[in-house]
N, C-alpha and C positions, 0 to 999 in steps of 0.2 A: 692374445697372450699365449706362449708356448707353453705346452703342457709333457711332463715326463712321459714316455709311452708307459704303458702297463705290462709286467710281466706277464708272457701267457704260457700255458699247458706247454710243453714240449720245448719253451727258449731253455737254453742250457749254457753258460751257466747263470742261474742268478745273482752272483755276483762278478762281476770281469777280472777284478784282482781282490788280496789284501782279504784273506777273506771266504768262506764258503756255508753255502747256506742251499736249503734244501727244500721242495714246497709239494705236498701234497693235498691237491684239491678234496678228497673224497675218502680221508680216514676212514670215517664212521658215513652208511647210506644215509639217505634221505630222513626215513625214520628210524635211527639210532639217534640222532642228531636232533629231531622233535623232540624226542623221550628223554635225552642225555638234558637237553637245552632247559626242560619245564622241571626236570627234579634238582638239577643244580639248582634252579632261580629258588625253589621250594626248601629244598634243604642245607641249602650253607648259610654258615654262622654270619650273613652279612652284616659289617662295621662299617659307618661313617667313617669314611679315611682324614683322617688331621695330618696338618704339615704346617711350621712355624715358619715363616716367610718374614724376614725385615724385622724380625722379634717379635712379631705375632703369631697368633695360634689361629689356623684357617681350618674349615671344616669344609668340606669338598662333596660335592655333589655325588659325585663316585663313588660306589660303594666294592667295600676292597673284604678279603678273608686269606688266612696262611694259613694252610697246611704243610703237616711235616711230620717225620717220625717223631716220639717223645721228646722230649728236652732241649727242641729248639726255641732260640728267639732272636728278634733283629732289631735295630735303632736307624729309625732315617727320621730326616728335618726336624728332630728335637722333639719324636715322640719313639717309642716302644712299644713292642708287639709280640704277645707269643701266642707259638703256633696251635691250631688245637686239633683233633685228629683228625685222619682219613675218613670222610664219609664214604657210603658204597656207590654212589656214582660218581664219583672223583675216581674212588680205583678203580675201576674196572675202565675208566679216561686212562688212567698212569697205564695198568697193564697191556694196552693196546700200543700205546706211545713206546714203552720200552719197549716192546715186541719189534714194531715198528723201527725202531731207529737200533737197538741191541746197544741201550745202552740203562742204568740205572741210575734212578732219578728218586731223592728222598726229601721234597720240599717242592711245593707249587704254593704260587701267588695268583689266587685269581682277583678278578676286575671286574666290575658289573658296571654298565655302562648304560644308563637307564636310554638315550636318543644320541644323536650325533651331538647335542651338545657339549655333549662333555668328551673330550680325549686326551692325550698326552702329550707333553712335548718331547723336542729332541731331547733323547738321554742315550743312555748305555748300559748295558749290567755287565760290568767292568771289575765287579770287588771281592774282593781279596778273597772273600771267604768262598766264593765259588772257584779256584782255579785260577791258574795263568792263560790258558783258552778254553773259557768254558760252553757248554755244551746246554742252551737254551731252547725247550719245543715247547712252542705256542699251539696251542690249542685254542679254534674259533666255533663259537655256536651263537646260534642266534644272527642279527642284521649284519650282512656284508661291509666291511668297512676298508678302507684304502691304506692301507699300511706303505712306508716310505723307509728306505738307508738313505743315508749321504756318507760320501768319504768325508775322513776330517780332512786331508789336505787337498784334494781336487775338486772336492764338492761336488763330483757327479752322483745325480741322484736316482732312484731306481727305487719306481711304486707298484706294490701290489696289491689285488684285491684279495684281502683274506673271505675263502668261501664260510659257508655253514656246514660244520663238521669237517674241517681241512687243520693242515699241521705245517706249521713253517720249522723247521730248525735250521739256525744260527748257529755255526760254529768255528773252527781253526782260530785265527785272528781277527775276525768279525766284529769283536766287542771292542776290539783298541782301536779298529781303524775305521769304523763307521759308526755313524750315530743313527738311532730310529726316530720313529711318530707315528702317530694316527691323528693326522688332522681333524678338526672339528669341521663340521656343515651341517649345514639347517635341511639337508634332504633326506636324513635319515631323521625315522619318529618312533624307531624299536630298538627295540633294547639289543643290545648284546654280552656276551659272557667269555673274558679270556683269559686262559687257564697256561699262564707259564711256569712248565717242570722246570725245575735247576737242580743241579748236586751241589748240596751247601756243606761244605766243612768247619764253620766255627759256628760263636756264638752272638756272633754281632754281623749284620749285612746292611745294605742300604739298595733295596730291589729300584727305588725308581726316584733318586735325587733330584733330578731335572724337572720333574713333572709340572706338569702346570695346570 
């Protein structure tokens, strides 16, 4: 079976068209990335994530939490969500990421992802409330996992390994012409935690309608 190569250190560009996206293995060292990885898991407000599916209400393995400045909230698969504040190891994640990228970011959806069983499918974060090309950095700690684009129309596809304490951003037209994933496998049995900033402008979003 053919398999996609792997992006590595130094390929440039991560994306060939339609598109541009940016990968930093080693944001935070070794032990930032320990420390960051065990007080997230300790101190965010984790919620069972629900999504209505065929007009059922499904409770998901995955445990999901939104931060954001005051007064935000969002609706995806026929549930509702508001945001609840910034903890201190969340920003002082955000204040690195904007330093990093010089850009500001007032809303993150993180994802706790207890083994490889659980991940996502292809989607997009495409919606209205973030921008006409917005501006997505994922942040990874904890188990290494395989991250995937596909164009919508050529279907070439292009995997990466998100490291432990690395930072992918997504951006120009990235969100309309390629979809993502994190496949599920049974070779991973640790957890992982992923911290995507976005600049949200209203007050309704739908961060991961595809999911699965």
């Amino acid at each position: 079976m053919n398999q996609e190569p792997l992006f590595k250190q130094g390929d440039r560009p991560l994306l060939p068209y339609d598109g541009a996206a940016d990968y930093t293995p080693s944001l935070f060292s070794r032990t930032e990335s320990d420390s960051l990885f065990q007080e997230l898991l300790e101190t965010t407000p984790w919620k069972e994530d629900e999504v209505v599916l065929f007009g059922q209400r499904r409770i998901l393995s995955r445990k999901v939490a939104w931060m954001a400045d005051a007064g935000f909230a969002y609706s995806y698969s026929g549930t509702s969500k508001s945001a609840s504040p910034w903890t201190p190891p969340l920003e002082l994640v955000k204040e690195r990421v904007e330093r990093q990228t010089a850009r500001r970011f007032n809303s993150c959806l993180l994802n706790l992802y207890h083994n490889g069983s659980e991940g996502m499918g292809w989607h997009t974060d495409d919606e209205k409330t973030l921008g006409r090309n917005p501006v997505i950095a994922s942040v990874s700690f904890g188990a290494e996992r395989i991250f995937k684009l596909k164009h919508r129309e050529s279907k070439e596809v292009v995997s990466l390994l998100l490291e432990h304490g690395s930072l992918l951003v997504m951006r120009g037209e990235t969100q309309h012409c390629w979809v993502h994933t994190m496949p599920k496998t049974k070779k991973i049995t640790t957890p992982r935690v992923n911290l995507t900033f976005r600049q949200f402008f209203g007050a309704e979003a739908d961060p991961h309608p595809e999911q699965t």
